[in-house]
N, C-alpha and C positions, 0 to 999 in steps of 0.2 A: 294747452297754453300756447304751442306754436300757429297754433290756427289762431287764438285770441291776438297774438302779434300783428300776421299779415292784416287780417281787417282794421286794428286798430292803424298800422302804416300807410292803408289806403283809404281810413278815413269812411268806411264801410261801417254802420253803425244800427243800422235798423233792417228790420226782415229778413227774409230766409238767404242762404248763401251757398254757395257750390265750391269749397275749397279741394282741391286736387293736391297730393303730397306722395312723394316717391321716395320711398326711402331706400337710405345708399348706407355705404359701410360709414360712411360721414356723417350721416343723422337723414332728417327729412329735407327734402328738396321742395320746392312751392312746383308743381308744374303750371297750374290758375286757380286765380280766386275770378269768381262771379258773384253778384248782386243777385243772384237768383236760386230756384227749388232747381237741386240736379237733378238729372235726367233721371229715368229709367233705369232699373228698378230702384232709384233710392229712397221716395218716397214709400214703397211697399217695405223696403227693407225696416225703416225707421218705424212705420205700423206693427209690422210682427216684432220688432225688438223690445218695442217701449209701449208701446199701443197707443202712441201717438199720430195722428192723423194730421199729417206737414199741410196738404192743400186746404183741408178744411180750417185748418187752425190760420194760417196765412191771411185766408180769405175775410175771416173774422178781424185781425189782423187790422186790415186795409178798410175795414168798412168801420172802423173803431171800437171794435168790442176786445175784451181779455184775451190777452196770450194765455195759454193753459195748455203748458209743455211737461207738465207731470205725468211721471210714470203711473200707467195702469198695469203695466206687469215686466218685466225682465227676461226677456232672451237672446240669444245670440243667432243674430241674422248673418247670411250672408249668399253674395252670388257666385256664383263660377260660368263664366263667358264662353262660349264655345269657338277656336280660332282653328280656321279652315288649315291643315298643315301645307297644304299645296295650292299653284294657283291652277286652273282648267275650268271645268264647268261640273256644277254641283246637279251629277246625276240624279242620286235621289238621297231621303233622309226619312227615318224614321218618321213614325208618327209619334205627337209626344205623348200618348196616353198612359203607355207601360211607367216614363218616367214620372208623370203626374202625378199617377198614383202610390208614389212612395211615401209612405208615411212621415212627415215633416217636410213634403217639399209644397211649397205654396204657386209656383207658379213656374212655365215651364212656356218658354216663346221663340220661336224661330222668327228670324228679322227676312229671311228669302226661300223660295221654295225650290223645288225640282228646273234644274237646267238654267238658272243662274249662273251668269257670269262669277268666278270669281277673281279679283284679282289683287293680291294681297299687298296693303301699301304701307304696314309696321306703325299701325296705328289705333284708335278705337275705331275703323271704318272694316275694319278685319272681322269682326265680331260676327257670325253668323246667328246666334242665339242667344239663350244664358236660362239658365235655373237657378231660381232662388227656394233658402229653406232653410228651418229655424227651428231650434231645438233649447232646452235648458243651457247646454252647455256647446263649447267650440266645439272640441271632441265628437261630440256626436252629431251636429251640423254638418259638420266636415265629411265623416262618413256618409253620411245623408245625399249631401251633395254627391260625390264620389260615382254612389250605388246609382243614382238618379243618371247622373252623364258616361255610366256604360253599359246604360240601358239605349241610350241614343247611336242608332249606327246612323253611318251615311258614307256616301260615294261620290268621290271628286273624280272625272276624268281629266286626266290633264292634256291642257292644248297641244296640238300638233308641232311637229319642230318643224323648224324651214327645212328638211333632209325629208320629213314622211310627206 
């Protein structure tokens, strides 16, 4: 219903939408609404949850054919982001096959590779990766996830001080 608020306040009324919402001890916060399909991975997310296909549907959408936002099946998607803890240079990182292969996880993406800059700036620009994966229940998504991102090692060296 809080999301049904912002669009109707902005007058946002057709097509797909990217509401952003951070919740505080005070309830949810707007961080943005967008007129548009969010990013990565949300359209995968909403495929494995609902079995809804966001771009396909969209697309039909805009060319005048039926929305058809009906559930073809029920589960609980979800991602976890991989954030660099330090800033240096990203020595190296696993390969994701070990995590790929965990049963319920759907997809498994590094955004940089070996000897990348990193330089952390407390935002979604931090994000090095993310694994998504879905399961009947939170519960065992959650584990999913977990099992998937401590299979992922890597190695940040960090930058030299102005002293070495």
């Amino acid at each position: 219903m809080f999301s049904l608020s912002c669009l109707r306040a902005l007058d946002v009324g057709w097509g797909l939408t990217d509401i952003e919402l951070r919740w505080t001890e005070r309830g949810p916060v707007v961080i943005e609404v967008n007129p548009r399909l969010g990013g990565a991975p949300v359209p995968l997310l909403v495929q494995l949850a609902y079995g809804v296909d966001l771009v396909t549907e969209h697309i039909g959408l805009v060319i005048g054919d039926e929305w058809n936002s009906r559930r073809s099946q029920s589960q609980t998607a979800a991602a976890r982001f991989l954030i660099p803890e330090l800033d240096g240079t990203l020595d190296w990182i696993s390969d994701d096959s070990q995590a790929a292969t965990v049963s319920g996880v759907a997809e498994v993406k590094f955004y940089v590779g070996p000897k990348a800059r990193i330089v952390r700036k407390g935002d979604y620009r931090d994000c090095i990766g993310h694994v998504v994966a879905a399961s009947p229940s939170r519960a065992r998504t959650e584990a999913i996830l977990q099992h998937a991102i401590d299979l992922i090692d890597r190695s940040i060296k960090p930058f030299p001080t102005l002293s070495e």
